[in-house]
N, C-alpha and C positions, 0 to 999 in steps of 0.2 A: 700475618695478614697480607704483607707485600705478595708472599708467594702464591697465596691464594689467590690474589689480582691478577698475577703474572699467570695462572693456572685459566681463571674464567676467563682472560682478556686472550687467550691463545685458543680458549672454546670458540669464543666468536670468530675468530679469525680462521679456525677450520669450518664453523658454518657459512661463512661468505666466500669458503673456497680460495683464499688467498693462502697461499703460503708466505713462511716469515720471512723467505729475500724478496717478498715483493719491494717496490718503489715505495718514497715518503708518503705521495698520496695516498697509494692503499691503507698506510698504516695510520695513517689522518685519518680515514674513513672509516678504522676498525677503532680506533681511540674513542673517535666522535660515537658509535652507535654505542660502546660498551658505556659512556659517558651518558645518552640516555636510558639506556637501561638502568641505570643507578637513579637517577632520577626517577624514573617511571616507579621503580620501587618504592622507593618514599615516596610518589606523590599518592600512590593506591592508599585509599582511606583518610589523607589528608589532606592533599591539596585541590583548590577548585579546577573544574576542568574548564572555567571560561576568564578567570582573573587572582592572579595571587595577591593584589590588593583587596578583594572580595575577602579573600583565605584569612589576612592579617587582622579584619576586620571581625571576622565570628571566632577564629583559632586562637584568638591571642592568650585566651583561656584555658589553653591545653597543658599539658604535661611538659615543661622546658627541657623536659629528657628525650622528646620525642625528636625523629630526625629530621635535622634543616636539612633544606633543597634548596642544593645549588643551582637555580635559575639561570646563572650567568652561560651555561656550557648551551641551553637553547638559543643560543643568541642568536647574533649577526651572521658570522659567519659560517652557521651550521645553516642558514637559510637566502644566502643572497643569491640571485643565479646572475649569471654572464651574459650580458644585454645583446652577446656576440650568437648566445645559442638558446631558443626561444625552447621551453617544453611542452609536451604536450597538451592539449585543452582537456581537461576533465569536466569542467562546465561553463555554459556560458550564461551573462546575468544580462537581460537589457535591463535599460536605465530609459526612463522616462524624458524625453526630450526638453521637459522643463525644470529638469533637476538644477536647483542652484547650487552654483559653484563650493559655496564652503559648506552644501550638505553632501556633495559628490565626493570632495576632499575627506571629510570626516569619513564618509562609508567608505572609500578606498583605504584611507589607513585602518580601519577597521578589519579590514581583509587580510590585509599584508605585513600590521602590527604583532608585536609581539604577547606571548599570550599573559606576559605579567602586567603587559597594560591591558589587558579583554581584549587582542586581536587575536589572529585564527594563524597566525604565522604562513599564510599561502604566498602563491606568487600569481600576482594580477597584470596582466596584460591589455593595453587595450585596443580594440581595432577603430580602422576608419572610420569617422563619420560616415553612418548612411543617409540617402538621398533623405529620411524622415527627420533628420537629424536623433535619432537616437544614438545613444553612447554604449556599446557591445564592449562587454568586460570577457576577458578568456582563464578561468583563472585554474590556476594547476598546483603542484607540489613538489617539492625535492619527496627524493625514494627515505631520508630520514624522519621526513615530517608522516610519510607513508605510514612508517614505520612505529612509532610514537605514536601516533593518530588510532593505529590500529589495534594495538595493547593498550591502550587507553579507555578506548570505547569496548573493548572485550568483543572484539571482534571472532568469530567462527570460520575455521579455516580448516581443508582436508590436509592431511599428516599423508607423510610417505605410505601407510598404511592403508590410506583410505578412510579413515577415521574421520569423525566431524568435531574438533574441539577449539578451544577458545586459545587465539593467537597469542604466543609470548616471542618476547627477541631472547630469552633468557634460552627457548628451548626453537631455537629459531634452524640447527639443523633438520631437527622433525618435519619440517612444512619444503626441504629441498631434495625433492628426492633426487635421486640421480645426481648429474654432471649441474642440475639447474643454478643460475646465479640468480644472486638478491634482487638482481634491476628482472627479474623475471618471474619474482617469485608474486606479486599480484596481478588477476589481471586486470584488462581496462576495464570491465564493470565494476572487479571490484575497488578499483581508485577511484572512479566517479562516483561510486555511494562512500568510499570514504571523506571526499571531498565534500560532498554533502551534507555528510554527518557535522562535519570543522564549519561550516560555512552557517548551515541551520543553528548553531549551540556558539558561533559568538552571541555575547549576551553581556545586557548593559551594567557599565560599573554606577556604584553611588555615587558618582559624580556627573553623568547623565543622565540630567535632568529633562534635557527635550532632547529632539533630533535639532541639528546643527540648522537653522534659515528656515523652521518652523517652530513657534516661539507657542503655538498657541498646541503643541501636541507635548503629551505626559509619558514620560520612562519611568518605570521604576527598575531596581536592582535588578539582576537575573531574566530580563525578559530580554526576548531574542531579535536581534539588533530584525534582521534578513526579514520577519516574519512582521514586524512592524513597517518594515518598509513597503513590503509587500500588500499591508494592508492601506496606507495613506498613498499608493499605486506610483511610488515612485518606482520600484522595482517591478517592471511591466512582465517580465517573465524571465523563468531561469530551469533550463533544459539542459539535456548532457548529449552530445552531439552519437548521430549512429555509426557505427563501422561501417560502411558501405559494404566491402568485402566480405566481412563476414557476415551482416544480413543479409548479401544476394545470396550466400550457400547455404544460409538457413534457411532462406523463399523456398530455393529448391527443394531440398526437402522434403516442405512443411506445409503451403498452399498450392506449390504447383505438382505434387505428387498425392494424387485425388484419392489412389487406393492404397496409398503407405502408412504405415505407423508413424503418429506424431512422435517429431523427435524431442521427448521431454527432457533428456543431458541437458539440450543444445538448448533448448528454451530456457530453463535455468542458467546458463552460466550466460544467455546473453539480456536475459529477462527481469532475473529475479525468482525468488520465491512465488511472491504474492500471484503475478503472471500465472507461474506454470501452476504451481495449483488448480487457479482456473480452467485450466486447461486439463489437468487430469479430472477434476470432477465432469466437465462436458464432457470426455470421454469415455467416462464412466457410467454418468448417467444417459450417457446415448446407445451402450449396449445393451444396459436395465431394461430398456423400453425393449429390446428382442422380444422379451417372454409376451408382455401384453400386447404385443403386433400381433404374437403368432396367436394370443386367445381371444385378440376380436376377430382374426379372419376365421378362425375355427364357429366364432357362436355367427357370422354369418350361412355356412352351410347347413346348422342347426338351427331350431327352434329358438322362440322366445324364451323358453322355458329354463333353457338351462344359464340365462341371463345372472338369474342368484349363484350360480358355482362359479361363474368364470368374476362375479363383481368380490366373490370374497377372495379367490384366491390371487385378484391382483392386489386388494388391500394386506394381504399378508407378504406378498411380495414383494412391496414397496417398503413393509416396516424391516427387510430382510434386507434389502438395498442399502435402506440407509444406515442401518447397522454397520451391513459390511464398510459403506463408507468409512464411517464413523472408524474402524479399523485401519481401514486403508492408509487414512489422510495421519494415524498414528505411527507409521510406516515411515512416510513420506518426511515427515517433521523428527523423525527421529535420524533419519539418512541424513536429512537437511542439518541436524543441528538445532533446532529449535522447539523440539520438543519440551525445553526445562523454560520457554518465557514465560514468565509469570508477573503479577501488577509490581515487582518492584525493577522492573528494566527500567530503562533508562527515559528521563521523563521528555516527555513529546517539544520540541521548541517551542511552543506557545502554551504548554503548562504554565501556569501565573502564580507565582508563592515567594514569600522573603528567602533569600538564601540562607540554609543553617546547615548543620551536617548531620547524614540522616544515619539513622539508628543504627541500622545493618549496614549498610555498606560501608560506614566512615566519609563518604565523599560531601564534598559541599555541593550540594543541588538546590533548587526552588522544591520551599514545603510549603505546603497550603494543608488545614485539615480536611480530612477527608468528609465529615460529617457536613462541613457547608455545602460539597457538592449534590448530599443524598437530599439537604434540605431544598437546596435549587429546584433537582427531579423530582419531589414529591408536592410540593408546595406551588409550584410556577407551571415547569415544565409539561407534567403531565395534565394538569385542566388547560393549558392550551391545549394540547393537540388535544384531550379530550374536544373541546369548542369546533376544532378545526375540523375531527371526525363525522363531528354531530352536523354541520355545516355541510359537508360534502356529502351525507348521508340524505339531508333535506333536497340538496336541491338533484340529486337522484331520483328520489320520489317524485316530485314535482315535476321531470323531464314524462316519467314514467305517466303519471295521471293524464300530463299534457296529451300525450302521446292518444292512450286511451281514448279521451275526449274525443281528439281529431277523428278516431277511427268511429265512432258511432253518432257525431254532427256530421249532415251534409254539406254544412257553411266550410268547414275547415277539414275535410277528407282529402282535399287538394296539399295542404300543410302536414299532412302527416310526417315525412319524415325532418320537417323542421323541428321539432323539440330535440329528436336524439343530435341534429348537425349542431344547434345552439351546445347542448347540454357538452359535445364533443370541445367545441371549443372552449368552454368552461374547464371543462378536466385541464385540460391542455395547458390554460392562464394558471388555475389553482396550483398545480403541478409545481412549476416552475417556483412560484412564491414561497408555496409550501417549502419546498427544497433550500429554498434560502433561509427560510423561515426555522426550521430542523436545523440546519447547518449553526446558525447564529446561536442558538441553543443549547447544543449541544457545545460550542465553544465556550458559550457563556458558562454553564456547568462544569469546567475547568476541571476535564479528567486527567489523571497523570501520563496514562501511556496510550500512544496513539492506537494499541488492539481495543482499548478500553474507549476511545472516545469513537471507532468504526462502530462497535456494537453498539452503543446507544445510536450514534447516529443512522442506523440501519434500522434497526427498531422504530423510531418516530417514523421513517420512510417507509417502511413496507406496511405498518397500521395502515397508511394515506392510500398507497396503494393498493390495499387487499380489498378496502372501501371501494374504492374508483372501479376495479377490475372484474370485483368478482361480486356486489351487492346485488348488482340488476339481475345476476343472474339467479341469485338466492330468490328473489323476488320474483322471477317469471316460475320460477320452481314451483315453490311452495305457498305463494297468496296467489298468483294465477290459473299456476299449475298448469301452466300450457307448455307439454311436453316436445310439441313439434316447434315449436316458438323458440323453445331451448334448446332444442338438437342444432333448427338454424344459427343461433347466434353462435353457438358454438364453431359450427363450419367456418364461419364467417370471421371470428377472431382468431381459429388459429390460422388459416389459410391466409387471409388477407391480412392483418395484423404484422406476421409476420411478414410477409412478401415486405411488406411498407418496411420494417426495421432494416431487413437487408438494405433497400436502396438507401434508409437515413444514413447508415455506418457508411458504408463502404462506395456505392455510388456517386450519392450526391456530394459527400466532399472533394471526390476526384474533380466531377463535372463542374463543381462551383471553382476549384483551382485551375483547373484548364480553363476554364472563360475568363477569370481574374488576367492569367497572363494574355491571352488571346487580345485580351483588350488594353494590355498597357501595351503588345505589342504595334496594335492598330493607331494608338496613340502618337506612339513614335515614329513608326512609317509614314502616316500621313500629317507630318508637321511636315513646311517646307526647312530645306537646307540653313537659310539665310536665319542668323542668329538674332531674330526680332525682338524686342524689350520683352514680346511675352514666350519668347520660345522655352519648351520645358530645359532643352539644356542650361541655356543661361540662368531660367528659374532656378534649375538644380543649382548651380556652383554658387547662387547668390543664396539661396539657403543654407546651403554646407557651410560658406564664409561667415553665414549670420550667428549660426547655431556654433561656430568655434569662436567668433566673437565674443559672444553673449557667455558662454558656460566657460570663454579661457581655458577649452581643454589644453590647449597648446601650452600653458604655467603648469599642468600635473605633470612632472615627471616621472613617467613609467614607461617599464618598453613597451614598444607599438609592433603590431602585425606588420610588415612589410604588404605593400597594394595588391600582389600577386601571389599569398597565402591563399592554398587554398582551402584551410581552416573559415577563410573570410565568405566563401560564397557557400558552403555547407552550412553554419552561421544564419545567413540570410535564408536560405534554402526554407528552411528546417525551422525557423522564427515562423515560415509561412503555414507551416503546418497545423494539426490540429492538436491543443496539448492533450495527454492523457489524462482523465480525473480520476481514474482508479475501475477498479474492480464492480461499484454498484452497479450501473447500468447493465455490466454484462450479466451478471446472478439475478439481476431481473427479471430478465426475459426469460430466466431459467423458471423461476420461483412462478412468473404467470402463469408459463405454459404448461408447467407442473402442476398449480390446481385447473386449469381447462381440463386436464389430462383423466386425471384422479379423481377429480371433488365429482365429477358427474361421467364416471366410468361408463356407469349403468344405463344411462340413457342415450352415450356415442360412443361406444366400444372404440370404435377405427380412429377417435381421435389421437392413440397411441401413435400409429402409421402416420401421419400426421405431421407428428410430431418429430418422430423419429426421423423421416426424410428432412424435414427440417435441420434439425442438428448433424446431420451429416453435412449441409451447405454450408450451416454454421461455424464449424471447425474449422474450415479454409476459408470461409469470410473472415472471421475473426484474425484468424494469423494472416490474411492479406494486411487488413487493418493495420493493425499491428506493426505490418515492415514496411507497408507504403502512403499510409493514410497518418496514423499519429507521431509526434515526438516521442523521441524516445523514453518511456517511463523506469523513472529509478527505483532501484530494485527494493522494494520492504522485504522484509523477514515476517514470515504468519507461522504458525504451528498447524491452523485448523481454518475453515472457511468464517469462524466467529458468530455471528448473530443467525448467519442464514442456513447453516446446522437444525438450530434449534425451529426457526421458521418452515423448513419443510418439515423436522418433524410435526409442529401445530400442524401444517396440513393435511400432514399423514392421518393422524388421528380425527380429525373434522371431514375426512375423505369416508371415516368409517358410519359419521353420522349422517351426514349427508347422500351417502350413498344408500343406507336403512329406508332412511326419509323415501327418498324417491322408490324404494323397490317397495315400500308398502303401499305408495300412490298409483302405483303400476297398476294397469286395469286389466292387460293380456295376463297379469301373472296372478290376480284373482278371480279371473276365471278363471282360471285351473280348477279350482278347489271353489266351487261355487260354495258348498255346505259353512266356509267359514265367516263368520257373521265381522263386522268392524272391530269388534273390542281382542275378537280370536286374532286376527290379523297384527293389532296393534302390539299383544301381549309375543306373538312370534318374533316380529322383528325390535321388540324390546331386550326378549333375550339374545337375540343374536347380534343386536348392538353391542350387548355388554360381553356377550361368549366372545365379540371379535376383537376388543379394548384389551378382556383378558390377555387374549393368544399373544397382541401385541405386546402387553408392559411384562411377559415372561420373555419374549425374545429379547425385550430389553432386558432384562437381567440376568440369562443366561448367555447374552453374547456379551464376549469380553472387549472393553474396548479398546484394550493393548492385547496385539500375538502374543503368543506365548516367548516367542523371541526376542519382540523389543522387551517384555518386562525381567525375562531374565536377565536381555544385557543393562538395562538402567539398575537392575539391582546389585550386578558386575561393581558398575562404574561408582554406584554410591559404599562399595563394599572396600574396593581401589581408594580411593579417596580418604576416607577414613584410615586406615593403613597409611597412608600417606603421612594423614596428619599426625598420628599416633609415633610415626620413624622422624618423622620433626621434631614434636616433644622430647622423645626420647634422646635425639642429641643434642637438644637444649641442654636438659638435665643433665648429659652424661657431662657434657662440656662445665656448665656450673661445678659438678660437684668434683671435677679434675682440680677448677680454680679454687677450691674449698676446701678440698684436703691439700693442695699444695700448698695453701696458704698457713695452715695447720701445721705441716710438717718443717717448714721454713723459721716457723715460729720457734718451733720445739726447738730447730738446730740452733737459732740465735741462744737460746737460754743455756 
């Protein structure tokens, strides 16, 4: 066994690139990591990943054969840093300027605690008070705790190969290719989403009971220190600061090269997953639309008549579209590494359940059964939004009637377009509520992994919205049937609609941060010199003295940013900005203007063009956004777009009814054929409803939706693996039964 110590401790030391005359400290350095990897070993399946007092407390019933974990080698001194040399920031946490002192203490040791007491083993830094008196935390990592962190959480990592597989320190020269060393082997996005994974999953012991100077708030076990804090708004925001450097040569690129290929590398490795996704479906679905560009300007030089050819063969195109999607994004997730996430990843930090150890995996996580959640959704959840539907559906009608009325009284023809401005700003308030309303919900329904709690929460959201967006227009269709009425609203929403989105994202936050500073600058210029009892600067410094009085930051001993870090005004910078809330908003805009698009092809061919010029501004809006409008957002892992997949297909297929619908109302296209009477009419486009559903659920089932290459290689990897385990067993066994007959033969000789 010695030798074999001596053997794997000499592997590590050729995967960090050190050779054996390095210095003491190298070989401190190689001891310490080969000393976590023995741990990490044992703790896989056993131990908790947020408190080994947690662990003693459900494990104590295990197997006394099983292996103890020496806790002691994570200690101290594998994690103190040198107050002489600051590292770098991986995130920053404001704190609430009325945070009390022995709740700031408790959550600071929470951060920088060791993980057998439920802390996250970081290194927390704090900077200056600013002028608001908030308390800015910087907090970072040694490259061990990196390291740990990252085999722990079974992190996805490309191999000298190019391969995408799940990080070990056991096969840790795999992930260096070349000359590369350890301090280089992640980069900074991915320490900041490791950071944030340790930071999210500290999580409360049974012996926190409340938060520390809030007596009247409840903990229970396992729930996550960060995310309650966050909700009792003591922790005001916690972002990961941007590379300046490297997002200006991603700008270039990417918003300021108008006719270049988006650089999707560069967006993932500075972005994330979740990001570039987005980004390859907009550029996906922005060349889709070529085809229906070029066949509505074609049924412009033609007749009416051939209105039915060009409306079915964009509903066949669209199901072809998303098909090929539907491939693509398996492509994508398979390069990525995460094509294998499935509901038992790792549970979301605000998953709520007793800690126990789960079935498959071994690990102590929060379980909750699953059945309480479907009872939530079935029982609660769904007759609200049912209610909320039926609500927002009435007072649509109601806007619409209004509206009518006005148009045929002479008293109120002057008020006409007051229903739709009222009804406008209705959408607008409801929206908003709605959206909290969904959100709370959907928490409350306590799904395990956060792909699983976006999909519901997408689902209640786009019900609200398919309502708000696209009813009045069913209703001008089909109960009015006033065709020209519908071409205009059309026009109108996607031209102008959109125009407005542009300016919300991308203009108005610029213009509203430029007059913010504009005016703190006019502030200051025109106070005079002379430091009066109400001059802001005296104000400032007698604030700053109050707010280190009052919270005693000056008694927490940690190291401090030096005044002239310029970690400190990137910090402030970057606090000012707008955070990102994810992905919905953007696939919104996609999903709206995708039924404008589709659901009434037939009555505004050109709305494709439209559309399409649009998403071409889109693409460099979006990535302006992105590097100069919001914080920077941390990177999630997706496999697939999730909920709103399945939502454009509902559309796809409701594009095909709706489109029937309107071509059998069509009055140019029955005069064609005067001879055929209503029921003739009705009986044609019943079958060609259902001929066109056919066409569609065969290309669903004859298009695969893994290449033929990812499925070969997944069945590689599952073929590999097995083999794997089978050349394990097998020197299980062979070693067993070496000690079995030696034992045997031993025996014999004694006698």
């Amino acid at each position: 066994m010695e030798r074999l110590h001596q053997t794997e401790t000499h592997s590590v030391s050729s995967n960090l690139n050190y050779s054996g005359d390095e210095d003491e400290e190298k070989d401190l350095f190689i001891n310490s990591l080969w000393n976590i990897h023995k741990t990490l070993v044992a703790l896989r399946g056993h131990m908790s990943p947020i408190s080994s007092k947690v662990d003693t407390e459900i494990l104590g019933h295990m197997d006394p054969m099983s292996p103890k974990v020496d806790t002691e080698i994570l200690g101290k001194d594998l994690f103190e840093i040198d107050e002489k040399y600051l590292p770098p920031t991986y995130l920053v946490i404001q704190l609430s300027a009325d945070i009390p002192v022995k709740t700031l203490t408790w959550l600071i040791e929470k951060l920088r605690g060791k993980k057998r007491d439920g802390g996250g083993e970081l290194i927390v830094i704090k900077q200056p008070v600013n002028p608001e008196g908030l308390l800015v935390l910087h907090v970072s990592a040694t490259k061990l705790k990196l390291l740990e962190a990252a085999e722990e959480m079974e992190f996805m990592k490309e191999d000298k190969t190019g391969k995408v597989k799940e990080f070990s320190v056991q096969f840790l020269e795999d992930f260096l290719p070349g000359s590369m060393q350890v301090d280089n082997l992640f980069s900074l996005t991915e320490r900041q989403t490791i950071t944030r994974h340790e930071v999210e999953n500290i999580r409360a012991l049974s012996e926190d009971k409340h938060i520390p100077g809030y007596p009247e708030t409840h903990l229970y076990t396992g729930q996550s220190i960060v995310g309650v804090c966050q909700k009792y708004e003591l922790i005001k925001s916690m972002y990961a600061l941007h590379d300046r450097e490297v997002l200006k040569k991603l700008g270039r690129s990417w918003y300021m090269s108008i006719f270049g290929k988006q650089p999707y590398d560069e967006i993932k490795n500075y972005f994330g997953e979740a990001v570039t996704l987005y980004f390859h479906f907009l550029g996906f679905y922005t060349d889709a639309l070529i085809i229906p560009v070029l066949l509505g300007l074609l049924q412009l030089l033609f007749s009416r008549e051939t209105v039915p050819f060009f409306c079915i063969f964009n509903v066949v195109w669209l199901t072809l579209v998303l098909e090929i999607w539907r491939r693509k994004s398996n492509e994508y997730a398979y390069k990525w590494g995460t094509i294998g996430m499935t509901s038992m990843d790792e549970p979301r930090p605000n998953f709520r359940g007793a800690m126990g150890v789960d079935s498959i995996t071994g690990k102590v996580q929060p379980q909750a059964p699953r059945y309480l959640t479907y009872v939530k959704m079935y029982a609660v959840s769904i007759p609200i939004v049912f209610v909320c539907l039926t609500v927002a559906f009435v007072i649509m009608l109601a806007s619409l009637w209004a509206e009518a009325y006005a148009k045929e009284s002479e008293e109120w023809q002057a008020y006409v377009s007051l229903p739709s401005t009222i009804y406008t700003v209705v959408v607008l308030i409801m929206n908003a509520y709605y959206r909290r309303l969904a959100t709370f919900l959907t928490e409350w329904e306590n799904h395990r992994t956060q792909s699983q709690f976006e999909r519901h929460r997408v689902t209640k959201l786009v019900l609200f919205e398919f309502v708000n967006n696209f009813m009045s227009l069913f209703y001008i269709a089909f109960i009015t049937k006033d065709m020209e009425n519908l071409k205009s609203q059309l026009q109108t929403m996607l031209i102008i609609t959109q125009t407005v989105n542009h300016f919300q994202e991308t203009i108005q936050p610029l213009a509203i941060k430029y007059y913010m500073m504009k005016v703190h600058n006019l502030k200051f210029n025109f106070f005079p010199k002379k430091l009066d009892p109400k001059s802001p600067k005296l104000l400032l410094e007698k604030n700053i003295s109050k707010v280190t009085e009052d919270n005693k930051l000056s008694n927490i001993i940690m190291p401090e940013l030096p005044p002239n870090d310029p970690r400190i005004k990137l910090a402030d910078e970057e606090a000012e900005m707008e955070p990102y809330e994810g992905t919905y908003d953007d696939y919104l805009e996609l999903f709206t203007q995708f039924g404008y698009v589709f659901l009434f092809s037939s009555v505004y061919p050109l709305a494709a063009l439209w559309a399409y010029l649009n998403n071409l501004i889109e693409i460099r809006a979006d990535a302006f956004k992105f590097c100069k409008v919001f914080q920077r957002p941390m990177c999630r892992r997706v496999k697939d777009i999730g909920a709103w997949q399945r939502s454009f297909e509902i559309l796809s297929a409701l594009s095909i009814l709706t489109n029937c619908g309107l071509l059998y109302l069509s009055q140019p296209l029955r005069q064609s054929i005067p001879t055929f009477s209503d029921v003739q009419w009705l009986l044609l486009f019943v079958v060609l409803e259902h001929l066109m559903l056919g066409i569609r659920f065969l290309l669903h089932i004859a298009i695969s939706d893994k290449p033929e290459w990812v499925r070969v290689a997944l069945a590689k990897e599952n073929y590999e693996s097995k083999q794997a385990l089978k050349y394990e067993k097998s020197q299980k066994n062979k070693g067993l039964l070496t000690r079995k007959f030696k034992t045997v033969d031993e025996s014999r000789a004694n006698r």
